[in-house]
N, C-alpha and C positions, 0 to 999 in steps of 0.2 A: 283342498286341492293345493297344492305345493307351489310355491311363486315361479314366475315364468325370468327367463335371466334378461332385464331389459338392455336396450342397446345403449343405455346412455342414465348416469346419476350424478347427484354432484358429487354423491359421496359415496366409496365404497370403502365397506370395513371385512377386512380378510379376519376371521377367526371368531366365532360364537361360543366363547366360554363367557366366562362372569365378568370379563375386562370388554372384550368385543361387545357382548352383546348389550353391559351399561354404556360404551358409546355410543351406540344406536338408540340406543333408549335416550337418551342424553340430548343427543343430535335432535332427537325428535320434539323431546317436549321444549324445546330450545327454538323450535320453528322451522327445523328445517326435515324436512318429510321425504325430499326426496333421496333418497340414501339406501342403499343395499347392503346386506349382512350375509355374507360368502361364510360357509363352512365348509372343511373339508370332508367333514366327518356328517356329525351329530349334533346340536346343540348342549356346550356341557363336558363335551369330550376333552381328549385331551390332558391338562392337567387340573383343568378344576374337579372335575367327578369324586378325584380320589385325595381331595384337599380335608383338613382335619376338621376346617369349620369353624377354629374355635377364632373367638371377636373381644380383643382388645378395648376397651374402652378410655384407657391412659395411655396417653404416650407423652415422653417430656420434650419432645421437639414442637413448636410452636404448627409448622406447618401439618406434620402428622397427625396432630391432637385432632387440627380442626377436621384434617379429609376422616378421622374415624369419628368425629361428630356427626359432620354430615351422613355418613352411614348409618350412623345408628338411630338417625332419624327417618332417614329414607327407608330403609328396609320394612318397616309396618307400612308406610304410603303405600309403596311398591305391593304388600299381599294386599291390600284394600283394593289399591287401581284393578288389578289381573284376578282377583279370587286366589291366588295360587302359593297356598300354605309353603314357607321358609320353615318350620319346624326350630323358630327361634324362639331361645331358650334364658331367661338372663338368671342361670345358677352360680352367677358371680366366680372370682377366680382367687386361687391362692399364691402366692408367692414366695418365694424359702432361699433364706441363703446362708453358705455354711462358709463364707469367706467373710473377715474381719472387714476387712476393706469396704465390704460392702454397708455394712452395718448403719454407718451413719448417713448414708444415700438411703436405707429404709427409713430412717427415724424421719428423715427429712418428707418420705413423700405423703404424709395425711395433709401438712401445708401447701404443697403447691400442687394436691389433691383441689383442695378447697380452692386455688387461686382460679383453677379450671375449671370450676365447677362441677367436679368429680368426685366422690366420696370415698378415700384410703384410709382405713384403720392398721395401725400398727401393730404388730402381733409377737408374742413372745412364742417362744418354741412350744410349751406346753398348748398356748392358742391355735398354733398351728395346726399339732397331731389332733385338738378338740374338731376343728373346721375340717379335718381330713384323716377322719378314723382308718383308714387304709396305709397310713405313713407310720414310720417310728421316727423322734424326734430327734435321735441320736445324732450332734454334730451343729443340729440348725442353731443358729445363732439370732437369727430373726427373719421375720414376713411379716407382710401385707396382704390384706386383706382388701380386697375391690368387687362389691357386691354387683353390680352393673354390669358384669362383663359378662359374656356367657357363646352361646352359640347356633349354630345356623348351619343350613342343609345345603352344602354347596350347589350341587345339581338342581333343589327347589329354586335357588337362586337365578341361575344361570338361562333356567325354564322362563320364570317372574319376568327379568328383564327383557328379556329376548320376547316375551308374548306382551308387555309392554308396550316394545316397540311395534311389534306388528300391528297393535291394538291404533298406535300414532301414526301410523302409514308406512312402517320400513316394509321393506321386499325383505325375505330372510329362503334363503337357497339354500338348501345342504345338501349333501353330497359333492360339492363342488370345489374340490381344491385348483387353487389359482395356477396356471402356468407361463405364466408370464405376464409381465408390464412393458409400459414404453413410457418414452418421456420425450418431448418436445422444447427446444431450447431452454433446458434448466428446469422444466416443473414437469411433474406427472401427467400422461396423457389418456393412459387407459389400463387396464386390468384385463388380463387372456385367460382363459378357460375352457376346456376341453367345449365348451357348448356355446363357445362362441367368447366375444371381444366386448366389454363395457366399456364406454369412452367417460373419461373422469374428470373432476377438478380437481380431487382430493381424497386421499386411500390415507388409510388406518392402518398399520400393522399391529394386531392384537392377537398375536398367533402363537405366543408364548417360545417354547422351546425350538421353536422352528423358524423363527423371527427372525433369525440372523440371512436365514437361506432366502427367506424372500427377499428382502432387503438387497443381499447379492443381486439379485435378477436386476436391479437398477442401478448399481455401485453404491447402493446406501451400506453404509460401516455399522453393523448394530451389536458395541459388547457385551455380550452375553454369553451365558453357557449352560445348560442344563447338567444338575447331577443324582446321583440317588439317594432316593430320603425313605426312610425306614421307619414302621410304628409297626406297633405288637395291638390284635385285638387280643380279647383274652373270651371264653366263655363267661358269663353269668357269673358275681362270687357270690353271695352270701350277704357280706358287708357292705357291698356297693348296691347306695340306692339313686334313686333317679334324681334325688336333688343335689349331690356329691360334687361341689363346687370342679372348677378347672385347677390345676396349678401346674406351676413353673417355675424350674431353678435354673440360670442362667450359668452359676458354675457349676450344677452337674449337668450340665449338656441333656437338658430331661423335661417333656412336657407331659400334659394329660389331660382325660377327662371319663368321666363314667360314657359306658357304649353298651344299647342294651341289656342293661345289668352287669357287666364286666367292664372290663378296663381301656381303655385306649391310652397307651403308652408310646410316645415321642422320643426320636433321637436325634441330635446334634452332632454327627457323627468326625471324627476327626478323620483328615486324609480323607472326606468324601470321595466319591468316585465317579468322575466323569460320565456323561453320556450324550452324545449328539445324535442326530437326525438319522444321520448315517449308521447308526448302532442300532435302528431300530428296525422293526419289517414298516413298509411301507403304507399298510393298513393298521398302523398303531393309535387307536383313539381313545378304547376305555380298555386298554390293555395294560398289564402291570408286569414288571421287571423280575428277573429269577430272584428269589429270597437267599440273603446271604446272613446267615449267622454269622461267621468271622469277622465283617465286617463291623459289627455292632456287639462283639465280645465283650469291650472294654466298656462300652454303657449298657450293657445288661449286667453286668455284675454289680454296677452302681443301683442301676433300679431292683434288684432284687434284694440290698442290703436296703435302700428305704422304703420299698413297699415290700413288707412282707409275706401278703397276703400271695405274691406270685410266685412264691417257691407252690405252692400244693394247687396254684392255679393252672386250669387248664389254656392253653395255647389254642385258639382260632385260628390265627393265619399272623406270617408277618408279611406286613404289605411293603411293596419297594416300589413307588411311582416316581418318574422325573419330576422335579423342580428348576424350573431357571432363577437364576442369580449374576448380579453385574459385580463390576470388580471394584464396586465402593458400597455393594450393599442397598442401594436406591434404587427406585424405581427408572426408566425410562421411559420419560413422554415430551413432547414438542416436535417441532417440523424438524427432519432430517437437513444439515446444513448442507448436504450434497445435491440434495432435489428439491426443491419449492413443492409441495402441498404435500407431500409426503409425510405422515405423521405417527408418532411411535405411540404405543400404550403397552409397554410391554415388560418383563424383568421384574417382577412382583417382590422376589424373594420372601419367596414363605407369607407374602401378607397381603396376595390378592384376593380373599374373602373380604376380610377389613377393607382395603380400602377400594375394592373395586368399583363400589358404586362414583366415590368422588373422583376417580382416574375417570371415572367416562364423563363425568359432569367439567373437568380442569380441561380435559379432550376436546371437547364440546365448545368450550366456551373460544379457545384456543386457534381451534378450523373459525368459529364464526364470526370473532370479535376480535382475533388477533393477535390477545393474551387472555391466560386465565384468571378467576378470580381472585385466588390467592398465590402467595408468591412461592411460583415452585419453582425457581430457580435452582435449585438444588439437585430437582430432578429432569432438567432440560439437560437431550440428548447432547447438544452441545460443550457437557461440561468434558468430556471426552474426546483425549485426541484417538486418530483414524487409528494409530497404530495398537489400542488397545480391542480393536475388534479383530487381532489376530488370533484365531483358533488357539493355537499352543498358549498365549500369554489368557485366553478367558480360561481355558480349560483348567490351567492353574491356578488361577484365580478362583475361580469358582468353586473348587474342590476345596481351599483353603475358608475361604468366606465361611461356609455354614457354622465352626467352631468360633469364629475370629467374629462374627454378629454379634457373640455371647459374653463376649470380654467388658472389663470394666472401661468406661471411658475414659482414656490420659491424652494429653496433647502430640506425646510422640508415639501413642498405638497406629503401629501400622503391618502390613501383610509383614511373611520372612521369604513366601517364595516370590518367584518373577520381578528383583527386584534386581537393581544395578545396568537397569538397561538402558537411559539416559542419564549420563552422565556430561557435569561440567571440565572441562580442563583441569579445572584446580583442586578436582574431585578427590586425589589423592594426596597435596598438600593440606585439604579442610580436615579429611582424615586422619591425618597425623596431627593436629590441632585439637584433635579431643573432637570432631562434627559426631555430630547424633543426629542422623540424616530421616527425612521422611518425604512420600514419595506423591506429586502431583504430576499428573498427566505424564505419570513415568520419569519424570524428574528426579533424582535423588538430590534434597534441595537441605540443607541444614537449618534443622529448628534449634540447635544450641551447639555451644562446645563445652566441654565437661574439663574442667579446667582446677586444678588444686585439688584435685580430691574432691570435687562438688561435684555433683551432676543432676540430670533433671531440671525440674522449674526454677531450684535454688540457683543455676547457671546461670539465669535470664537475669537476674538484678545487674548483677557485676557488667553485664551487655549494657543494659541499657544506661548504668551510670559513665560507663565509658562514653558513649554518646551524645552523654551530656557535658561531660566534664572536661574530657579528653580526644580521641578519635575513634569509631568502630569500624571496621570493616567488612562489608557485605557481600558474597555471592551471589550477583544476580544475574548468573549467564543463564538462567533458566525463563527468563521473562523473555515474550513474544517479539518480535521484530519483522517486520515486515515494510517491502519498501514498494511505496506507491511512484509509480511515473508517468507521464505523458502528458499532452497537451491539455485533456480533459481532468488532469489529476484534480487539480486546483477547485474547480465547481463541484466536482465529486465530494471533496472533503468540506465544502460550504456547504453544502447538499446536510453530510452524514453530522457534522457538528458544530452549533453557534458559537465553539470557541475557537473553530479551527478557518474561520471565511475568510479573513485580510493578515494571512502571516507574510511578512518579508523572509526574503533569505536572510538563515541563521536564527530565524524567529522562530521560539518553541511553547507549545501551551498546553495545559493540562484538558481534556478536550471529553467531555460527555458525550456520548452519542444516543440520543432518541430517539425511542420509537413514536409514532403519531398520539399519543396519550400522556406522551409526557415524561415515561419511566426511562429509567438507564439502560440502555440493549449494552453497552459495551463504557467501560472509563480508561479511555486511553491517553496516551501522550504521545503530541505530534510536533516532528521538528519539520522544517523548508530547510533543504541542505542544497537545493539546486533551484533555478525559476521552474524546473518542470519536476521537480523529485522532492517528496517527501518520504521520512520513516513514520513509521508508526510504530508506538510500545504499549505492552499491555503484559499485568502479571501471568505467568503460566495457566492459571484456574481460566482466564479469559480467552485463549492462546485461538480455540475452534470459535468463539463468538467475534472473534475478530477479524478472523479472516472471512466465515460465512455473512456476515453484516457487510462488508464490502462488497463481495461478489454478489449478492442480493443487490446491491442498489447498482453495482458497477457497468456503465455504456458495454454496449458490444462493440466498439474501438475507441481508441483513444486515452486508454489505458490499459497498461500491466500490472499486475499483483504480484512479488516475489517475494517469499519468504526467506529471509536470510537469517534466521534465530542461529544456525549452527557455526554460521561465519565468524560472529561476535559473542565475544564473552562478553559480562557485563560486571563493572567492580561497583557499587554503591559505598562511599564515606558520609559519616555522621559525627557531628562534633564539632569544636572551637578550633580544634588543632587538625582540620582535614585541610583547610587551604595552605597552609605552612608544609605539611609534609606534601602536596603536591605541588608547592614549591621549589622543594629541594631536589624532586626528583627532574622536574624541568632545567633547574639550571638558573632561574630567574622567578620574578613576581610576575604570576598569570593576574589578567586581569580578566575575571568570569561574570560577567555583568548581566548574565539572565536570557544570554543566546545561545544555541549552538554553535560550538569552537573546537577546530583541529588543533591538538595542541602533542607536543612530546615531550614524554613522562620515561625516564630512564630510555630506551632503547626503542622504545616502544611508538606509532605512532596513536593517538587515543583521540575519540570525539569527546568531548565534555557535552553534556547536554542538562537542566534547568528541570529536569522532570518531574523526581520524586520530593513534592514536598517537605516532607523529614530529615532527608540525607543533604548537605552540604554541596557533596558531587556527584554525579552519575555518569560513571567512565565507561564508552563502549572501546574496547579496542580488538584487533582482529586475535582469530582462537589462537592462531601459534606463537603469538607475545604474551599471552594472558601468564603465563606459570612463569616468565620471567617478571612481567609486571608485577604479578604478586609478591615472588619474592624478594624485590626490590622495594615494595611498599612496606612488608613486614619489619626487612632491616629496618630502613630509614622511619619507620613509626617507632622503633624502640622508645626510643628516647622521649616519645611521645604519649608514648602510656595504647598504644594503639591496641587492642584487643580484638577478635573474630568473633561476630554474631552473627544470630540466625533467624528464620524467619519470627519466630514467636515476638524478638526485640523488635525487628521491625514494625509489626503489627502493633506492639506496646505505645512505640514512639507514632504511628498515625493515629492513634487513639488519645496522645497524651495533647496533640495539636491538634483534634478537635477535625480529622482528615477523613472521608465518608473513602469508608473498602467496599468493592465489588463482593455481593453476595451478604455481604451485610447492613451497611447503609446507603448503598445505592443498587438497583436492581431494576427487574423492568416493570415490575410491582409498583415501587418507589417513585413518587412523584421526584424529578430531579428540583423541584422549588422542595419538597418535604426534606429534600435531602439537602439542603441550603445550597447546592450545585449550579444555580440559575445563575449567580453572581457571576461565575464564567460566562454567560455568553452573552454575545451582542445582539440582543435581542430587536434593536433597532437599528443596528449598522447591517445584518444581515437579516434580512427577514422573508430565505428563502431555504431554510432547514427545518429539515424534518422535528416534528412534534415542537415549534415553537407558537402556535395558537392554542395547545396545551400549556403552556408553559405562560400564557398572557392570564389565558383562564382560571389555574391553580394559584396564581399570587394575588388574583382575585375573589378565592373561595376559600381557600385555607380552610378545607376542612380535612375531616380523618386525621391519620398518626401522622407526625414528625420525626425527626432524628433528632434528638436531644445528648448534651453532654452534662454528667455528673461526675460527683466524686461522693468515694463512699471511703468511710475509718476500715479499711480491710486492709491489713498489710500481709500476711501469708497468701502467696500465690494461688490462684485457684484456675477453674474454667468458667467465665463467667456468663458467655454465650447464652441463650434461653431461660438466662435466669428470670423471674415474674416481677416486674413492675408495676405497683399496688399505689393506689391511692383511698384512702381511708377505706383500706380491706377490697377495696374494687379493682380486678385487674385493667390497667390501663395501656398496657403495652408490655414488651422484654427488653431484656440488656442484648445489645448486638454484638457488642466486643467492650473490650477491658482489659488493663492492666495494674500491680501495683508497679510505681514509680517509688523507687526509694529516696528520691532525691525530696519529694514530696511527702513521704509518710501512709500513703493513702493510695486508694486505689482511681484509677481516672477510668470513666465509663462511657459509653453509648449508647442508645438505647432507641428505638421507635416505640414512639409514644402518643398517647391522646391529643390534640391539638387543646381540647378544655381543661385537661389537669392542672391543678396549680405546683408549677415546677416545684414549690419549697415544701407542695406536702406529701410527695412520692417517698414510696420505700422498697427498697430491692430483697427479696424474698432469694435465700440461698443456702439449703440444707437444712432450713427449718427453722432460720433466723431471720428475723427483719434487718434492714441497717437502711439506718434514713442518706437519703439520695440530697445533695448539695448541688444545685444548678451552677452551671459557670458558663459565658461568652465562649464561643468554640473561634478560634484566631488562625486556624492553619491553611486558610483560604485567603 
């Protein structure tokens, strides 16, 4: 007998495919029971049904490694608890690539295979065609080999979970699509339904392609966009037997795996092609999309030139089901910053099999405990500003993403469409500069200038020795700004952070903001420019956690929040030779002694403000001076040796000072004592901010990973982000960020790590090479 729709739950979750119905499951074995599981349709439907299935078991990102560990430990629990066969298969997977570039990214991965405890053999082309007699090896240049990987029966899945939960006490409703929500000052209130109204604490949106739409019904902004994704079955061949590992080439846009005796063939199709809610009939659940050949012309000629077997094979069907995809390729989950309990688990791209059991378990933890248990900062809804949940900019996005997932990773990959749509003032002076711009929260924000004939990573030295030696110059009219006022500003920001409780006017401080645990929600910088006004700064990536963090704590009078980022540009100098040349342009010797100071620079009037660590100065001055400022600094730097950098030097120079970045060494993960960030605050002059008996607690326990600084003998540029941090073969943490410094020889590192390791016997695992890690005092605090 089919559940009855109760009048009231704490928790309801709109959508029962294999992401909805693991956060019900999740919710439940977690202790909290009372929770409804709404589907429109079917359990399953939607776009899990017609999902390929196949399960990953590598991934090189630290956080994704571990949510498809947990999967693939959970998925045999999960048929043990329910009886209910997943049809999981571990026929291991193959890997191929016919790009040079890539080659040495193969050799590298049987090592930080092993670092993970995941087993990659390296494979030569003939190895390849051995492990996948269905290939010709013509081209390949190398693969890998990952016995472990294999696959699973979406829909058994989706079943599994979902009777899981009902097995733990969820209510699970189908047929019942939601029509409507309400919200009560600021947080969710209830869920509407053709058979009546559930009053809520807290709603899930797990509704995949249609996510966006609900969302709408509350003003929540969710970007995303569904498009169509294409695989060929094939009848029965011959040659294909049931053990016929998976494989996958990243530059031929081609996946696979045995199906019934035939084939199942994957495409990455370029120019995807859009499709939303509205494209579809309204009764679309295990429905699939008109088959287009044309669209998939250019990757079927590829797939027929390397499996040969499908010239004289016969065609089953080509399947075309939506996919949804966000416009950085991540998943989307956390509270929605526009609605308090409001909660995303949605935008899989292609890898909601994998990891959908840990999205419902990060979900889970999240509603009940506040944060999840590892750090998905990366994929908090918040990393997104409002205006990327515009139809026209997801739709192109999301058409563009499925080829662009597949690309090799460089520091300056980024989209070619929907780009140029925030722009700084100086955006066309940085341009003629040689800028090589790339694009945050729609920013076009420069990560180098390509200058003599150099370009790329080789750019960045010449940046950052300018910075040291001489003056650099920075764009930073794309970081956040926002200005608090009113009579309750003052306790508000004692409240939100222990460095910001007793600033004078003109007093400015680099200002962490805690959650009750301890970890970093936001790393801002805050000046008193008035007895009732303060700014607030924070880099672009932070720009929605900054403002959602205040509103969340913010009185309902007695203050205002206004965002002013578009008013001021922002010029960041770095160097010996920054207070000399803004000298000259004043007219006299400024004396900048660690406040915020109105000061006039050429024509211009400018705050000086003490913010960024690294930089010398940090000039806001208003937008329509900015392209004269600059060009008056450019002149008057000649002489100075003064050169334009971009963000990559920036990040180089916080890393060379030993300075913790948002998203890498401090985070809401991240104890702010782990991230040595405690030193800021007054921890006994204020001791009425949030997460500061976390923060008594953590300098008492010291336990788990730390933020450590090293240097390693690397002097060619690299990406050093998720590189493995090994102590006698044991992985003990990653590199968080790095740079080489030329001035130095070497490269300067980050890394969260073991609190037990012994600093002098780590070693950084990169490409298949060890290099011993040198600890150093970090001083940029």
């Amino acid at each position: 007998m089919p559940d009855s729709l109760p009048s009231h739950a704490r928790v309801v979750v709109i959508g029962a495919g294999v992401v909805g119905s693991s956060v019900a499951y999740h919710l439940a074995a977690q202790g909290c029971k009372d929770v409804v599981l709404l589907e429109r349709s079917k359990i399953g439907s939607g776009t899990s049904w017609h999902a390929a299935g196949n399960m990953e078991t590598y991934r090189a990102d630290p956080l994704i490694g571990e949510m498809i560990r947990y999967g693939v430990d959970f998925y045999p629990r999960i048929e043990a608890e329910t009886g209910q066969a997943l049809g999981w298969r571990r026929s291991g997977r193959v890997m191929y690539t016919c790009d040079p570039d890539r080659v040495a990214y193969f050799r590298g991965l049987p090592a930080l295979g092993e670092a993970r405890d995941v087993e990659i053999e390296y494979q030569t082309p003939r190895q390849v065609a051995e492990k996948l007699p269905v290939i010709t090896d013509k081209g390949i240049l190398a693969g890998a080999w990952i016995p472990s990987d294999g696959r699973i029966n979406p829909t058994d899945l989706a079943t599994a979970m979902a009777r899981g939960a009902k097995m733990r006490g969820v209510k699970i409703i189908e047929d019942m699509p939601v029509t409507g929500m309400t919200t009560r000052n600021g947080r969710i209130a209830s869920v509407q339904t053709a058979k009546g109204e559930i009053k809520c604490e807290a709603i899930v949106i797990a509704s995949g392609l249609w996510s966006a739409q609900l969302g709408a019904m509350i003003g929540v902004k969710i970007p995303l966009h569904a498009v169509q994704h294409h695989y060929i079955l094939t009848k029965p061949i011959d040659i294909v037997t049931r053990d016929l590992p998976l494989f996958i080439s990243y530059d031929e846009f081609i996946y696979g795996r045995e199906d019934v005796g035939g084939l199942l063939v994957g495409f990455f199709d370029k120019n995807a092609i859009p499709v939303g809610p509205g494209d579809l009939p309204r009764d679309f659940s295990f429905g699939l999309l008109d088959s287009n050949w044309n669209q998939i012309e250019a990757n079927m000629q590829i797939a027929l030139e390397r499996f040969p077997v499908l010239h004289n094979a016969e065609i089953r069907t080509l399947l075309n089901g939506p996919e949804s995809f966000t416009p950085d390729m991540q998943m989307l989950l956390g509270e929605a910053p526009a609605v308090r309990g409001c909660y995303l688990a949605c935008g899989m791209n292609s890898s909601g099999i994998a990891l959908s059991a840990a999205a419902g378990k990060l979900t889970a933890e999240w509603i009940l405990e506040g944060r999840p248990s590892l750090d998905a900062t990366k994929l908090d809804i918040r990393r997104f500003a409002d205006s990327q949940s515009l139809v026209r900019y997801a739709r192109a996005r999301a058409s563009e993403v499925v080829t662009h997932m597949c690309k090799f990773a460089a520091p300056d990959l980024d989209f070619a469409d929907a780009r140029g749509l925030r722009r700084s003032p100086l955006h066309a002076a940085l341009a003629a500069e040689g800028a090589r711009f790339v694009t945050v929260q729609q920013w076009e924000r420069p990560i180098w200038f390509a200058r003599e004939g150099a370009g790329g990573m080789a750019s960045v030295s010449p940046e950052i020795t300018a910075a040291e030696s001489s003056v650099a110059l920075f764009d930073r009219s794309s970081d956040a700004k926002l200005m608090l006022e009113g009579p309750r500003a003052g306790n508000l920001l004692a409240k939100l952070s222990g460095a910001a409780g007793d600033l004078p006017v003109g007093g400015a401080a680099f200002a962490p903001m805690l959650n009750p645990k301890g970890g970093v929600e936001v790393l801002a910088g805050v000046a008193r420019l008035a007895e009732q006004r303060w700014l607030l700064l924070a880099e672009p990536e932070q720009a929605t956690r900054l403002r959602s963090w205040i509103e969340w704590h913010r009185p309902a009078s007695g203050t205002v929040l206004t965002d002013v980022t578009s008013g001021w540009a922002a010029l960041a100098l770095a160097g010996p030779h920054s207070l000399a040349l803004a000298n000259e342009l004043a007219g006299r010797k400024l004396e900048l002694n660690g406040t915020a100071q109105r000061v006039e620079l050429g024509y211009a009037p400018v705050l000086s403000l003490p913010w960024l660590r690294w930089a010398s100065l940090y000039l806001l001055v208003p937008t329509e001076f900015a392209a004269d400022l600059h060009d008056r600094l450019v002149e008057a730097g000649r002489s100075l040796g003064l050169r334009h950098a971009g963000s990559l030097a920036a990040a180089a120079l916080a890393t060379r000072h030993g300075i913790p970045q948002f998203g890498a060494e401090a985070s809401p993960q991240i104890s702010v004592v782990a991230a040595g960030l405690d030193r800021l605050l007054d921890v006994e002059g204020n001791r009425g901010f949030i997460g500061r008996t976390a923060v008594i607690r953590d300098r008492k326990r010291q336990k788990g990973r730390e933020v450590r600084s090293f240097s390693a003998a690397v002097t060619a540029p690299s990406i050093f982000a998720s590189a493995p941090v090994l102590h006698r073969k044991r992985l003990v943490g990653f590199v968080t960020s790095g740079a080489v410094i030329p001035s130095l020889g070497k490269a300067m590192l980050m890394g969260l790590v073991d609190r037990k390791a012994d600093p002098g016997g780590c070693q950084m695992l990169m490409q298949g090479e060890y290099y011993p890690l040198t600890p150093w005092d970090r001083t940029g605090l």
